[in-house]
C-alpha positions in Angstrom: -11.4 -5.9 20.8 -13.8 -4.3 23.4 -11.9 -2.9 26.0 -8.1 -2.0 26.3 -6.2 -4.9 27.5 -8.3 -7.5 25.0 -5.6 -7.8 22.7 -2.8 -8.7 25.2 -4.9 -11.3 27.5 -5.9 -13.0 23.7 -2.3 -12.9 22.8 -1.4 -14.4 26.2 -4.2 -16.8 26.3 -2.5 -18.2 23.3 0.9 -18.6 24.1 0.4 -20.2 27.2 -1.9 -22.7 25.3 -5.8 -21.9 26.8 -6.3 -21.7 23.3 -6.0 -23.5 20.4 -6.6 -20.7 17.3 -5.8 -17.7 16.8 -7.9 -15.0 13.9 -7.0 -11.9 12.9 -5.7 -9.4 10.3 -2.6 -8.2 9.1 -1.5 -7.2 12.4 -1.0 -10.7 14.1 1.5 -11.5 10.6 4.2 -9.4 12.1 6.3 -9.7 15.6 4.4 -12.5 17.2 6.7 -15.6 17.9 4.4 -18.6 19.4 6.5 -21.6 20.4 3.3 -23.7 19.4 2.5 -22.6 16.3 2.9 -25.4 14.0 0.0 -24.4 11.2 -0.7 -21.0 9.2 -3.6 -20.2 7.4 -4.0 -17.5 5.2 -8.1 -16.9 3.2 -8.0 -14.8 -0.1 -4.5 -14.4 -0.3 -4.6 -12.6 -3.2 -7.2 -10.2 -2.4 -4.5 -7.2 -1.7 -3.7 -7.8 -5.6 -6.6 -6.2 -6.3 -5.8 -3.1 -4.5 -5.3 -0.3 -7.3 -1.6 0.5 -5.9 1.7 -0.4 -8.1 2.9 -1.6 -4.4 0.3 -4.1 -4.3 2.2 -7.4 -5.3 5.0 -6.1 -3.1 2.6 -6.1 -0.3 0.8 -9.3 -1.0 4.7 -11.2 -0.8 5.9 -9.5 2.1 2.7 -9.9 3.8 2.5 -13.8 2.8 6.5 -14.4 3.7 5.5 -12.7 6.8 2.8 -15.2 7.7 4.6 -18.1 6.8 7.5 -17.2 9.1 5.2 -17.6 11.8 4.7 -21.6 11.3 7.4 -24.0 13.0 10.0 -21.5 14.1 10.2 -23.6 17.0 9.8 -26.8 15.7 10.2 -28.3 12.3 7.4 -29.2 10.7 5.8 -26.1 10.2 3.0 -25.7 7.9 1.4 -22.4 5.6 -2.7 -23.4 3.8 -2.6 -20.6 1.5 -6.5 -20.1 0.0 -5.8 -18.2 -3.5 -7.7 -17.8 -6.8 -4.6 -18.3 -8.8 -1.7 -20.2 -7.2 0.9 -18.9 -9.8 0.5 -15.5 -9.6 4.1 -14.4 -8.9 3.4 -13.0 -5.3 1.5 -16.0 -4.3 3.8 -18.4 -6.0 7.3 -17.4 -4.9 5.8 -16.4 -1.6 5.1 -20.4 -1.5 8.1 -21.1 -2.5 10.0 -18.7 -0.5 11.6 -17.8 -3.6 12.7 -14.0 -2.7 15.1 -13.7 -6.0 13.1 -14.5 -8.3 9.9 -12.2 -7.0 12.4 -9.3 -7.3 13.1 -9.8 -10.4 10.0 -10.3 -11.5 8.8 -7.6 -10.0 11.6 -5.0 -11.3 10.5 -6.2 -15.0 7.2 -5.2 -14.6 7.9 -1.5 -12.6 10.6 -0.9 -15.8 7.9 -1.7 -18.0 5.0 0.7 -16.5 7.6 2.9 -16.0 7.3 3.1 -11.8 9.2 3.6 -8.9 11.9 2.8 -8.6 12.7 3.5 -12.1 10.4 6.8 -11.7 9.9 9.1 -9.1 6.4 10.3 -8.2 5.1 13.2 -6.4 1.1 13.1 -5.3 -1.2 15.7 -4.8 -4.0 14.6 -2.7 -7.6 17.0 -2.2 -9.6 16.2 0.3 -12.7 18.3 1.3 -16.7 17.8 2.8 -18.3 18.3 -0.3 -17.1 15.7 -3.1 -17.2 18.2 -6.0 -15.3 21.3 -4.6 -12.4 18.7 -4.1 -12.5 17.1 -7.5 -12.7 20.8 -8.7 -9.7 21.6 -7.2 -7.7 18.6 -8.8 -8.8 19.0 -11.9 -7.7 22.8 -11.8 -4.7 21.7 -10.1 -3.6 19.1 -12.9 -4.2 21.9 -16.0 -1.6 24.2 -13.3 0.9 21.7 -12.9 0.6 20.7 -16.6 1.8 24.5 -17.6 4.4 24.8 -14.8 6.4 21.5 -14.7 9.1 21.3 -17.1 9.6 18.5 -20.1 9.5 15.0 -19.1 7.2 15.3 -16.3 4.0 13.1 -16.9 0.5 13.9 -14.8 -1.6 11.0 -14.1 -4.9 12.0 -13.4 -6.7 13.5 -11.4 -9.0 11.0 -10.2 -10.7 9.9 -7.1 -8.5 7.9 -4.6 -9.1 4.4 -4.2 -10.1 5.0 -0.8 -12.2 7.9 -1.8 -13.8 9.0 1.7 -11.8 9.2 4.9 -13.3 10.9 8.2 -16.0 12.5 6.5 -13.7 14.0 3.5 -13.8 13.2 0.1 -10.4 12.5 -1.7 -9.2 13.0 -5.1 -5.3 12.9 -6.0 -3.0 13.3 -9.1 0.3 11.9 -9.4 3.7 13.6 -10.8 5.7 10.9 -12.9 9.1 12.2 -13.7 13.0 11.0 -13.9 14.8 14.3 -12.6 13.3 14.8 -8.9 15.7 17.9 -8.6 14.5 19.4 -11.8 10.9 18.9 -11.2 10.6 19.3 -7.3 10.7 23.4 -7.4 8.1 24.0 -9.3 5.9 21.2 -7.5 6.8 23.1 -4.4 5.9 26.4 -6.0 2.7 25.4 -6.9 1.7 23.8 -3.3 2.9 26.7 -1.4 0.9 29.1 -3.6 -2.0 26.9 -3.8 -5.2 28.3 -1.9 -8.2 26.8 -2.1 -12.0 27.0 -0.9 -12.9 26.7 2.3 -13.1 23.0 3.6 -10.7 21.9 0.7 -7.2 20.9 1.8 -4.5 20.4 0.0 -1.7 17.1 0.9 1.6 17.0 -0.8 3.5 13.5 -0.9 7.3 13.1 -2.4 7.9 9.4 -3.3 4.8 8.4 -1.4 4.7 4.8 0.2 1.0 4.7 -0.9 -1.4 5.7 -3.4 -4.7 4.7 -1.8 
């Protein structure tokens, strides 16, 4: 997209049938109802597995389910190509099958199991800063803090750097809280971040039960 109004002439073009295909990302998978649509594609399907996020097979389902929906709605006869590197990998497999049951089941095993949300609540610390070492600094002093002022149960993992470790110019490192009673744990979380103070250029981002960990 050059220019502001690309998107809705493309989206336009192809409704009214001036053109056959449509490519894009994630965005054209949700909203978008085409009478003609009759075939879905979807290339490394299972790339968003690899994404280091406990949300990721969630993701990769909804995303899939999404992009199926857009095949046939007017019409029977709708078709989804799926391109994957392993067609039974739960998300890719009950995605094909439509099978939304069974995914969430499967999926619930495996958060019990590594002990995540939502059997777990989470709290994340995020640093981000200019200069990559002043923010890993802070995290690490920031972990060794938490570790003396959170009461029994809490678990700290980290810190690392975030999977997307530079955004805007800013280096990112994070730490996540793992712990069963929010309520018990949540003051003296909040006590820390309010008191925190750090360098110049080093910020500070508190998440409660954060959507993402990226």
């Amino acid at each position: 997209m050059k220019k502001k109004g690309s998107l809705k002439k493309i989206l336009t073009d192809f409704r009214n049938g001036k053109t056959d295909i449509l490519l894009g990302t994630q965005m054209i998978a949700k909203g978008l109802n085409f009478p003609g649509v009759t075939l879905v594609g979807v290339i490394l399907a299972d790339a968003t597995l690899r994404v280091p996020d406990f949300r990721a097979a969630e993701r990769t389902f909804s995303l899939l389910v999404q992009v199926a929906g857009r095949a046939g709605r007017f019409s029977a006869g709708g078709k989804v190509l799926i391109q994957t590197w392993d067609a039974k990998t739960p998300a890719v497999a009950y995605a094909a099958a439509g099978d939304i049951t069974r995914f969430y089941e499967q999926e619930l095993r495996e958060r019990k199991l590594l002990d995540f949300p939502p059997c777990t609540r989470l709290i994340r610390f995020l640093f981000r800063g200019k200069t990559a070492g002043a923010a890993e600094t802070c995290a690490e002093e920031a972990a060794g803090t938490l570790r003396r002022l959170l009461p029994a149960g809490s678990e700290i993992l980290g810190p690392a750097e975030c999977p997307l470790s530079m955004i805007a110019g800013n280096h990112r490192f994070h730490l996540l809280v793992k712990c069963k009673n929010l309520a018990g744990t949540l003051p003296a979380a909040a006590k820390f971040a309010a008191s925190w103070r750090g360098p110049p250029g080093v910020y500070l981002e508190t998440d409660v039960d954060p959507v993402s960990i990226l």
